[in-house]
N, CA and C atoms as an extended XYZ file, in Angstrom:
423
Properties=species:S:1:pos:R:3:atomname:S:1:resname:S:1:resid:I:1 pbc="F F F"
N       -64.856       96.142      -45.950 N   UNK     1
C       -64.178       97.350      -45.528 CA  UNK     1
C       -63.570       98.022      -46.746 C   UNK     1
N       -63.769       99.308      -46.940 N   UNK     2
C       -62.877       99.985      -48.070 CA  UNK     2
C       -62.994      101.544      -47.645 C   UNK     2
N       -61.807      101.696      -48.071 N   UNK     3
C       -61.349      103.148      -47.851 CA  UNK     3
C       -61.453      104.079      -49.291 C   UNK     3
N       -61.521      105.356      -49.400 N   UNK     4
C       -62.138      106.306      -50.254 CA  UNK     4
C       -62.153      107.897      -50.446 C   UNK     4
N       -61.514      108.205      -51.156 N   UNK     5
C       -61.198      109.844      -51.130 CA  UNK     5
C       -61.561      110.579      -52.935 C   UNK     5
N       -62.023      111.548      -52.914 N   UNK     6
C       -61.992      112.210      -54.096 CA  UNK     6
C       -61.587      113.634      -53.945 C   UNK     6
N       -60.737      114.352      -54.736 N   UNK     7
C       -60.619      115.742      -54.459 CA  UNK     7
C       -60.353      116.031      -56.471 C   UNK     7
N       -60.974      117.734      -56.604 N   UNK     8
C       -60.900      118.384      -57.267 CA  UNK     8
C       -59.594      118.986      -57.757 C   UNK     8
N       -58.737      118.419      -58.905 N   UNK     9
C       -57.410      119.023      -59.133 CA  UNK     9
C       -57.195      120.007      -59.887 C   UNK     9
N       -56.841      121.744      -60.179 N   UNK    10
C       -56.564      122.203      -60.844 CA  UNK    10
C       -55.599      122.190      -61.475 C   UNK    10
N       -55.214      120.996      -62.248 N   UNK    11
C       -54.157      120.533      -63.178 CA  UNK    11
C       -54.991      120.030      -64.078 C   UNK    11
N       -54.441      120.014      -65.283 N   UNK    12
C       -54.643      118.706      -66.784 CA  UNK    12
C       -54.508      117.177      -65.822 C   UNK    12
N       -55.079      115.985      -66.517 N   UNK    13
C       -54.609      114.719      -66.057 CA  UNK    13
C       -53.397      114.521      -65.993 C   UNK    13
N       -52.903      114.612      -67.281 N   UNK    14
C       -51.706      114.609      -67.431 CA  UNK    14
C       -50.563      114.722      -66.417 C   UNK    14
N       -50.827      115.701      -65.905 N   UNK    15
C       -50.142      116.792      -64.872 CA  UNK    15
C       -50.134      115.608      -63.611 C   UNK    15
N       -51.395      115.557      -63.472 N   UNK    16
C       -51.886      114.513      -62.343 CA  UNK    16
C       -50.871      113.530      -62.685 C   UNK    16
N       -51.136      112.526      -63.868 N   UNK    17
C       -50.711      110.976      -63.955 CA  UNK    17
C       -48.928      111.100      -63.982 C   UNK    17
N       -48.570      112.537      -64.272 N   UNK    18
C       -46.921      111.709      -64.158 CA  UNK    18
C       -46.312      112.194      -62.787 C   UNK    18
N       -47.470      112.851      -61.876 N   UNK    19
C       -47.152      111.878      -60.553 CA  UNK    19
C       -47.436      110.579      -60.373 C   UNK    19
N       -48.454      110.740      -60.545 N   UNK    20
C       -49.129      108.977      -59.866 CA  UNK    20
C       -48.033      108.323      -60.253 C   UNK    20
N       -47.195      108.402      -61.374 N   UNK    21
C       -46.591      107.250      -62.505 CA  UNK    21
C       -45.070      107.169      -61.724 C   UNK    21
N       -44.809      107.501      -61.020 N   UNK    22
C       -43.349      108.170      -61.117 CA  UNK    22
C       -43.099      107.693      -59.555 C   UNK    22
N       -43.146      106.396      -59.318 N   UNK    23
C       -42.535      105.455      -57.909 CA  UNK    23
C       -41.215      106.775      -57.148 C   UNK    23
N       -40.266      106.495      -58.069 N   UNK    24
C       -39.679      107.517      -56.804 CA  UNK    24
C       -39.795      108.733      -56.146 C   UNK    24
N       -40.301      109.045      -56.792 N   UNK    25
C       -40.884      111.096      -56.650 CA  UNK    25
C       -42.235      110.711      -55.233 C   UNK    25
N       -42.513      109.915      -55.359 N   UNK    26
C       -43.170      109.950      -54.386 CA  UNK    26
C       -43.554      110.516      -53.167 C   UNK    26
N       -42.078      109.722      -52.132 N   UNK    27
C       -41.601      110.558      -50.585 CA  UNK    27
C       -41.414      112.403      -51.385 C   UNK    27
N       -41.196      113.015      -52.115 N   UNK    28
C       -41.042      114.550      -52.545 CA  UNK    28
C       -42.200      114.703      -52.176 C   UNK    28
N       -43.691      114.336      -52.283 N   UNK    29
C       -44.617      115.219      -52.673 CA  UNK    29
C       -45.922      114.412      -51.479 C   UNK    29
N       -45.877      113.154      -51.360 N   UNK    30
C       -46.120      112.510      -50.286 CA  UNK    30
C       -46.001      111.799      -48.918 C   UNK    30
N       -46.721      112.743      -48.212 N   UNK    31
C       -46.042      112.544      -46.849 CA  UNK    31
C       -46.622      110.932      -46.417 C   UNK    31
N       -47.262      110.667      -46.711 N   UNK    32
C       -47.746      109.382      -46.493 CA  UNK    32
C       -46.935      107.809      -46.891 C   UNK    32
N       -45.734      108.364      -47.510 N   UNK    33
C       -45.457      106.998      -48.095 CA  UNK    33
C       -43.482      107.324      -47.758 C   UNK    33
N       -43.323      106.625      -46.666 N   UNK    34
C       -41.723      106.565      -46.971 CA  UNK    34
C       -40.814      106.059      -48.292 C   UNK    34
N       -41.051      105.150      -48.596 N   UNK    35
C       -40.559      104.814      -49.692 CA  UNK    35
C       -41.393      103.842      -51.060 C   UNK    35
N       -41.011      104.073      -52.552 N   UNK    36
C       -41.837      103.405      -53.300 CA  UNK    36
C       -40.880      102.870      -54.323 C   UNK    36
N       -40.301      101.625      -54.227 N   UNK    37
C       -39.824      101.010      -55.004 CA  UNK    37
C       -39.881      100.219      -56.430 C   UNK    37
N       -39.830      100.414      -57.557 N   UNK    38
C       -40.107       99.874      -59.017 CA  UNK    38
C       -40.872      100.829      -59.869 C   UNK    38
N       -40.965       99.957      -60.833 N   UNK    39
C       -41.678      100.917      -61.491 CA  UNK    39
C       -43.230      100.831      -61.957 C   UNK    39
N       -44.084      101.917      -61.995 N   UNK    40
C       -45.117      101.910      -62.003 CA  UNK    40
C       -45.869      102.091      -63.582 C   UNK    40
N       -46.063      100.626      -63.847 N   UNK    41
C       -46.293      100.019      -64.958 CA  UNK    41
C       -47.415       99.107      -65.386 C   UNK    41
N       -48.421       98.511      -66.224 N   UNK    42
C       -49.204       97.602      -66.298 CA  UNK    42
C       -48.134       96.134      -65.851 C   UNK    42
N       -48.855       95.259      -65.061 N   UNK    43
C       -47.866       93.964      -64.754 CA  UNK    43
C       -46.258       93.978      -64.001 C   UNK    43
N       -46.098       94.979      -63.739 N   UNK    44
C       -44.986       95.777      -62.706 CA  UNK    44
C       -45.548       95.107      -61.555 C   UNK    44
N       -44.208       94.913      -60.348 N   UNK    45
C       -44.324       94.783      -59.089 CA  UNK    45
C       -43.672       96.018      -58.222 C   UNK    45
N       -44.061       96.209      -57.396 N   UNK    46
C       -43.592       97.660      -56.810 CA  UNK    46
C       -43.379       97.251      -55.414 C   UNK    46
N       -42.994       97.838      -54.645 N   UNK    47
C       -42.837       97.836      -52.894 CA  UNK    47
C       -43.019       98.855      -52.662 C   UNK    47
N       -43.948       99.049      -51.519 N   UNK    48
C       -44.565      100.468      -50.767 CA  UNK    48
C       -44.077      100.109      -48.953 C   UNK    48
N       -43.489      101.563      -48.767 N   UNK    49
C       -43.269      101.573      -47.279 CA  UNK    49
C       -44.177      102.926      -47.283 C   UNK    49
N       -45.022      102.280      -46.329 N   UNK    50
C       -46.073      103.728      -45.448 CA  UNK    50
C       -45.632      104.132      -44.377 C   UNK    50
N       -46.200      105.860      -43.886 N   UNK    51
C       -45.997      105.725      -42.554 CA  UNK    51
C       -46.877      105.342      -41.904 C   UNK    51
N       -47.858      104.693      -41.786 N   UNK    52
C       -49.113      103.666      -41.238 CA  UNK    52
C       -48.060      102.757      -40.351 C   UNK    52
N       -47.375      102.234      -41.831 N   UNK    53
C       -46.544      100.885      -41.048 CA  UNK    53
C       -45.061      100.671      -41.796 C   UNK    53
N       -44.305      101.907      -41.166 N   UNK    54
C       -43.188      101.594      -41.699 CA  UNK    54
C       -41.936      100.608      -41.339 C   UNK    54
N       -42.162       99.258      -40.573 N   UNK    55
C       -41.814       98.615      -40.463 CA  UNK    55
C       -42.073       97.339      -41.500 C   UNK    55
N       -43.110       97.533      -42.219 N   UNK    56
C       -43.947       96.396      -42.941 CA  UNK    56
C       -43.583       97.060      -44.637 C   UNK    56
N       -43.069       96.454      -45.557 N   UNK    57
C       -43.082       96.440      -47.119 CA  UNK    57
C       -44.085       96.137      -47.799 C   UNK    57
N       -45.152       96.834      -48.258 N   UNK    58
C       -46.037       95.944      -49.215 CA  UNK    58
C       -45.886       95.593      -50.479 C   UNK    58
N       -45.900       94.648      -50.747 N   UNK    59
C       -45.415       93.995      -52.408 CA  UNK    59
C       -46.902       94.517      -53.204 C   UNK    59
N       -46.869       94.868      -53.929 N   UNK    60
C       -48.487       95.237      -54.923 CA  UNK    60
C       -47.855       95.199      -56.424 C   UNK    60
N       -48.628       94.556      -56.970 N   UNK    61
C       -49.073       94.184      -58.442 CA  UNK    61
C       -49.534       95.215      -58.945 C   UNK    61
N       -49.115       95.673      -60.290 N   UNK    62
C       -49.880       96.767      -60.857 CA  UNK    62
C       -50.497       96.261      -61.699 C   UNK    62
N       -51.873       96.820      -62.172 N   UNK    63
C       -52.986       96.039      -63.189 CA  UNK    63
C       -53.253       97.494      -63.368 C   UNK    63
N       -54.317       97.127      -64.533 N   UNK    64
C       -55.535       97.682      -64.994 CA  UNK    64
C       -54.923       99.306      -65.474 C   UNK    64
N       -53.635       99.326      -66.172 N   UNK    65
C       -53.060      100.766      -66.245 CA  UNK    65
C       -53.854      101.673      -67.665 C   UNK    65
N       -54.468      102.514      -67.498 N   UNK    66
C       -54.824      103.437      -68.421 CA  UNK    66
C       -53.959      104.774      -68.360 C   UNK    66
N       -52.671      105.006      -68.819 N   UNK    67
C       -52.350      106.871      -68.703 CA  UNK    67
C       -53.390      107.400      -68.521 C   UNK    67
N       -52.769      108.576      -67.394 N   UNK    68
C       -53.842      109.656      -67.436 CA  UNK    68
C       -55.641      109.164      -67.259 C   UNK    68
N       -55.559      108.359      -67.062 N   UNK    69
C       -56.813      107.653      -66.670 CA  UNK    69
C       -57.254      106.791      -65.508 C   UNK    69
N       -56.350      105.796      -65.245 N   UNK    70
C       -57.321      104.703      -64.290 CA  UNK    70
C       -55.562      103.589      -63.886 C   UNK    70
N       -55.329      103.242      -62.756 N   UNK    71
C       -54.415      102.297      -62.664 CA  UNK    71
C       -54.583      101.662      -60.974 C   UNK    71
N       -54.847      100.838      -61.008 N   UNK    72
C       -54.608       99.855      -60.463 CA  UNK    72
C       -53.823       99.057      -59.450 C   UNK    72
N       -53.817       99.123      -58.067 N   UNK    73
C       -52.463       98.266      -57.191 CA  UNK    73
C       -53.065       96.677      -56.226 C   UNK    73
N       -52.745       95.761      -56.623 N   UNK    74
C       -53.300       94.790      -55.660 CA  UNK    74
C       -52.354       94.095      -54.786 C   UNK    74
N       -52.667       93.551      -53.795 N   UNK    75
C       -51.861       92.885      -52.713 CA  UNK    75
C       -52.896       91.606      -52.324 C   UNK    75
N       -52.433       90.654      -51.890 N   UNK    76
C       -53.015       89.029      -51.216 CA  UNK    76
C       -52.575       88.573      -51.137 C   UNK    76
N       -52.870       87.481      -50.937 N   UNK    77
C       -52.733       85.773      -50.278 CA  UNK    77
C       -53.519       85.050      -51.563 C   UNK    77
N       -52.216       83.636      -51.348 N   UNK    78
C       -52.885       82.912      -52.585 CA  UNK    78
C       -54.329       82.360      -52.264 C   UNK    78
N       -54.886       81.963      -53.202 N   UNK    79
C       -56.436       80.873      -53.688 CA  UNK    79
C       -57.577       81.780      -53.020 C   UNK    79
N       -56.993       82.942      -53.044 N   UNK    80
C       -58.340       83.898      -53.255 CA  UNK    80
C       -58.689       84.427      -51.820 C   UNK    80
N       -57.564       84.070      -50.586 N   UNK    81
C       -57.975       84.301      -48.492 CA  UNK    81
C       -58.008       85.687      -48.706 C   UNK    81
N       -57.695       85.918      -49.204 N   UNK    82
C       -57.513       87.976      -48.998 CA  UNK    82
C       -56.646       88.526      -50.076 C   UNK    82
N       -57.392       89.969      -50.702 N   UNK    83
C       -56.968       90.236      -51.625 CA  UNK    83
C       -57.266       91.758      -51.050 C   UNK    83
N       -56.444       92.818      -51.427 N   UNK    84
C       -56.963       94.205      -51.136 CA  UNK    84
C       -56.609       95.493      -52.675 C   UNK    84
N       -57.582       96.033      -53.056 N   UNK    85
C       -57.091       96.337      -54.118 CA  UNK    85
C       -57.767       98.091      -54.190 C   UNK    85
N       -56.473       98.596      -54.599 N   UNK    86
C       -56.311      100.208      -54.888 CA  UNK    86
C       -56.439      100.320      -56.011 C   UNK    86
N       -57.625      101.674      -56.584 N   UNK    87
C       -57.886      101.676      -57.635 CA  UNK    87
C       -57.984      103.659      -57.865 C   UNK    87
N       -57.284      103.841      -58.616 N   UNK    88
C       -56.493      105.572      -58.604 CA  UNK    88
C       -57.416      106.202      -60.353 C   UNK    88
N       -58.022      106.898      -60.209 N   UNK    89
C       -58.947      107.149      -61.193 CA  UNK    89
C       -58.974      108.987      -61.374 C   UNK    89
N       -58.554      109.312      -62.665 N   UNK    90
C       -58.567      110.664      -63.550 CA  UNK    90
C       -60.111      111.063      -64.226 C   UNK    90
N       -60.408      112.134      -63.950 N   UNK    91
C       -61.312      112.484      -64.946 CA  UNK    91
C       -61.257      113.645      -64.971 C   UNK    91
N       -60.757      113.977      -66.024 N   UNK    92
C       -60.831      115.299      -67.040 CA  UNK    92
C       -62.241      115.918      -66.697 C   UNK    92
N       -62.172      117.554      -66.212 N   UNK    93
C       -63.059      118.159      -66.469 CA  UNK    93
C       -63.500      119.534      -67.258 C   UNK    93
N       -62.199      119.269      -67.382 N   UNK    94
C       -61.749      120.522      -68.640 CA  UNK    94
C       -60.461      120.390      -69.072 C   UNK    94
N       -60.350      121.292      -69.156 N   UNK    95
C       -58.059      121.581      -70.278 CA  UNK    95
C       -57.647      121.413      -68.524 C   UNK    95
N       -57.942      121.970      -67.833 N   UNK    96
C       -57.029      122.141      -66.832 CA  UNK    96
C       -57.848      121.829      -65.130 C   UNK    96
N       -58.501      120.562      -65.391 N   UNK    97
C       -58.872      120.601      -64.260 CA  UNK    97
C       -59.158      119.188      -64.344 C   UNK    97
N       -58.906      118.761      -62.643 N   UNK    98
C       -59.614      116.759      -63.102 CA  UNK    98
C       -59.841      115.807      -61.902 C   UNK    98
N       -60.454      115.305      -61.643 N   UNK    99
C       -60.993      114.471      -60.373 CA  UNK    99
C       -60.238      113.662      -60.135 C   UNK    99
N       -59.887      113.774      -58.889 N   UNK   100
C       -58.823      112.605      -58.702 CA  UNK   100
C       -59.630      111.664      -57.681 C   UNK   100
N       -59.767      110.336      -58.002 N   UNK   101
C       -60.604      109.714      -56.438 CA  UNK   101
C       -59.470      108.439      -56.421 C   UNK   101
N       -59.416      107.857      -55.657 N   UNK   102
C       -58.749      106.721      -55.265 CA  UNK   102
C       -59.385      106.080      -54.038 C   UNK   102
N       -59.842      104.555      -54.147 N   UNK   103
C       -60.663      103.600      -53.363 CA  UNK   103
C       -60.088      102.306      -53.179 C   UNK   103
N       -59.645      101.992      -52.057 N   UNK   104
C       -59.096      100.744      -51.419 CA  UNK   104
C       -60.237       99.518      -50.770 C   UNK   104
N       -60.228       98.453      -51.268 N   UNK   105
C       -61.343       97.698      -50.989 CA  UNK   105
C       -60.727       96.194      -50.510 C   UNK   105
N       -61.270       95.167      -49.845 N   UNK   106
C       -60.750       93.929      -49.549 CA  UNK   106
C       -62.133       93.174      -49.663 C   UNK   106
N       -61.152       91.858      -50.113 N   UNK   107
C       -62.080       90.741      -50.346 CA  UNK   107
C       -61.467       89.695      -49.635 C   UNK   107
N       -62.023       88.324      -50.296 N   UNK   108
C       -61.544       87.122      -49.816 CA  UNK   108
C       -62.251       86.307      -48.398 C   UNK   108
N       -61.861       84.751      -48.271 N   UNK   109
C       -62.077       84.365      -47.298 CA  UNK   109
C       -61.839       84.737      -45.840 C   UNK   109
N       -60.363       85.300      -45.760 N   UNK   110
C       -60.122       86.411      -44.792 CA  UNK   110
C       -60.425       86.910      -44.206 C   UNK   110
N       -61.104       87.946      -45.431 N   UNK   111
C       -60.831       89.524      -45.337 CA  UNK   111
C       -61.760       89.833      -44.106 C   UNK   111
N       -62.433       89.629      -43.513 N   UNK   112
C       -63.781       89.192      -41.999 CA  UNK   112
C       -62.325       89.647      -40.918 C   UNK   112
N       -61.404       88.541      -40.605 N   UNK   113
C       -60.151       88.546      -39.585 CA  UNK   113
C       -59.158       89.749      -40.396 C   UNK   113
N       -59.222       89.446      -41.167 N   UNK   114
C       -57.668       90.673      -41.698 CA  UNK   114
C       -57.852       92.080      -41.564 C   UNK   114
N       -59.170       92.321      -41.625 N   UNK   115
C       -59.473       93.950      -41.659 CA  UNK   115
C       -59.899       94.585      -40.677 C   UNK   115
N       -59.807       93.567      -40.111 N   UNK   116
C       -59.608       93.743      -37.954 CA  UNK   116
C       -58.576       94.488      -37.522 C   UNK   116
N       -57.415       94.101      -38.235 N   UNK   117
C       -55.946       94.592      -37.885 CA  UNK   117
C       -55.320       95.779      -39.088 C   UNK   117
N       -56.298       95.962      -39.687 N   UNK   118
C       -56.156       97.218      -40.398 CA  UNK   118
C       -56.640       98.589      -39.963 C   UNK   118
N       -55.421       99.600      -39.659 N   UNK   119
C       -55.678      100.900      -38.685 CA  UNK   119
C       -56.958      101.405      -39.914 C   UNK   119
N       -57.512      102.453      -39.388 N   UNK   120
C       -58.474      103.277      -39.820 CA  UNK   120
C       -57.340      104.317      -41.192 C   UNK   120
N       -57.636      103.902      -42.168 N   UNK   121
C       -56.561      104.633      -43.439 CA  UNK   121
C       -57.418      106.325      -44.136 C   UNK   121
N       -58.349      106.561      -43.333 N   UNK   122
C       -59.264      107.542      -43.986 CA  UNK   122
C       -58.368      108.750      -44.061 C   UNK   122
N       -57.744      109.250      -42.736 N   UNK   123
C       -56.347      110.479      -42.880 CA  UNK   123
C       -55.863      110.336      -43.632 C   UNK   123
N       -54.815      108.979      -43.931 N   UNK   124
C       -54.088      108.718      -45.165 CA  UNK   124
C       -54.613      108.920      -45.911 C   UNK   124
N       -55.550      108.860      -46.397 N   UNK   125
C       -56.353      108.829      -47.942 CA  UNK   125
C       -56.234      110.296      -48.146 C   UNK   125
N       -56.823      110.759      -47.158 N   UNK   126
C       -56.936      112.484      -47.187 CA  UNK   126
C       -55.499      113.299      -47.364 C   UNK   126
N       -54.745      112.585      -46.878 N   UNK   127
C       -53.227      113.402      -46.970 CA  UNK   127
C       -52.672      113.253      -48.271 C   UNK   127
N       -52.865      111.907      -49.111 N   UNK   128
C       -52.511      111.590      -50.405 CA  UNK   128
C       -53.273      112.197      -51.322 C   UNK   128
N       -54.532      112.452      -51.139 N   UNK   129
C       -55.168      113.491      -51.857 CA  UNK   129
C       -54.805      114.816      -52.180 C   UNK   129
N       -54.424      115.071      -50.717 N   UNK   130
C       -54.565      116.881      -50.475 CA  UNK   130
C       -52.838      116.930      -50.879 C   UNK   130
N       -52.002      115.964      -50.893 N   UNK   131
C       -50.768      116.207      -51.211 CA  UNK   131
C       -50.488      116.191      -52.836 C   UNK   131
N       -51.162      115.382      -53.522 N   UNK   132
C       -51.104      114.973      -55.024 CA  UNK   132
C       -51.699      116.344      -55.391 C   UNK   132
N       -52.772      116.783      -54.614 N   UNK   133
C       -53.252      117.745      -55.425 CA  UNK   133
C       -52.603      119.223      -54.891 C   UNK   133
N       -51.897      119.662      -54.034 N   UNK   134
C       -50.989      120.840      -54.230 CA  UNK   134
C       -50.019      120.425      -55.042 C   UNK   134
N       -49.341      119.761      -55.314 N   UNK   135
C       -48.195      119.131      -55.667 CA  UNK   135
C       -48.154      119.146      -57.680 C   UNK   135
N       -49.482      118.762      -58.074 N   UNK   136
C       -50.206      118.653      -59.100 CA  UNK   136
C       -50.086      120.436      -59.594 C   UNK   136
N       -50.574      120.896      -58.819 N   UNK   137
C       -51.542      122.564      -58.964 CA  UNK   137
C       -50.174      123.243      -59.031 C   UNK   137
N       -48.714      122.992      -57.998 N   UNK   138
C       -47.917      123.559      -58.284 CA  UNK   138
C       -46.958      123.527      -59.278 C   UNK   138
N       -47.464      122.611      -59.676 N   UNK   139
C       -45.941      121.982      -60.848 CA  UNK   139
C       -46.611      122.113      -62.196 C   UNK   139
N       -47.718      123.022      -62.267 N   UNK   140
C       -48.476      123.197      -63.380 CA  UNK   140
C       -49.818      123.279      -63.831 C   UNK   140
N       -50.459      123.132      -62.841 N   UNK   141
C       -51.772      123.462      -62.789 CA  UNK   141
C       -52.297      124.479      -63.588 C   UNK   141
């Protein structure tokens, strides 16, 4: 199971990444996420409250951080039962323009039972898109 969105930003990356980067600014510009706790860093731990499930905290690991490029969020269970991992990706297509895609994927022994009880996230995806990217376009695009 994995979830998947790309939209066209008329901003620099730049513009783009110090949203992505910026945990609290978040709830400002995304309606999708009640709250985002820590900081968003290579090897950082963060807490995400959605409105999917705002009763539930997700703890996620940050990896794989490139500025303005490529970063990384994972969540699981130890010895490998389930792992689910967000992967937020920039590409420059000029001075002022840049692809934003972001793709949520699960693995593990699990992941068969776990992604049973995972709502359909495709809206979400679409709202975090379409929100990053007015949000992006207005603050400097």
């Amino acid at each position: 199971m994995e979830f998947a969105v790309e939209r066209t930003i008329e901003a620099a990356a730049d513009q783009v990444w110090t949203l992505l980067a910026d945990a609290e600014r978040y709830p400002s510009w995304n309606p999708t996420v009640v709250s985002l706790r820590g900081r968003i860093a290579d090897g950082e731990r963060i807490e995400l409250v959605s409105t999917l499930n705002p009763k539930r905290t997700f703890k996620l690991q940050v990896t794989d951080v490139e500025p303005a490029r490529r970063m990384v969020w994972q969540s699981g269970m130890p010895f490998g039962l389930f792992r689910g991992v967000r992967t937020f990706s920039l590409t420059p297509t000029g001075e002022s323009e840049t692809v934003f895609s972001m793709r949520e994927a699960y693995s593990g022994a699990l992941a068969g039972l776990i992604t049973k009880t995972i709502p359909d996230m495709s809206d979400a995806f679409a709202q975090f898109a379409d929100s990053l990217k007015a949000a992006a376009e207005r603050n400097g695009g």
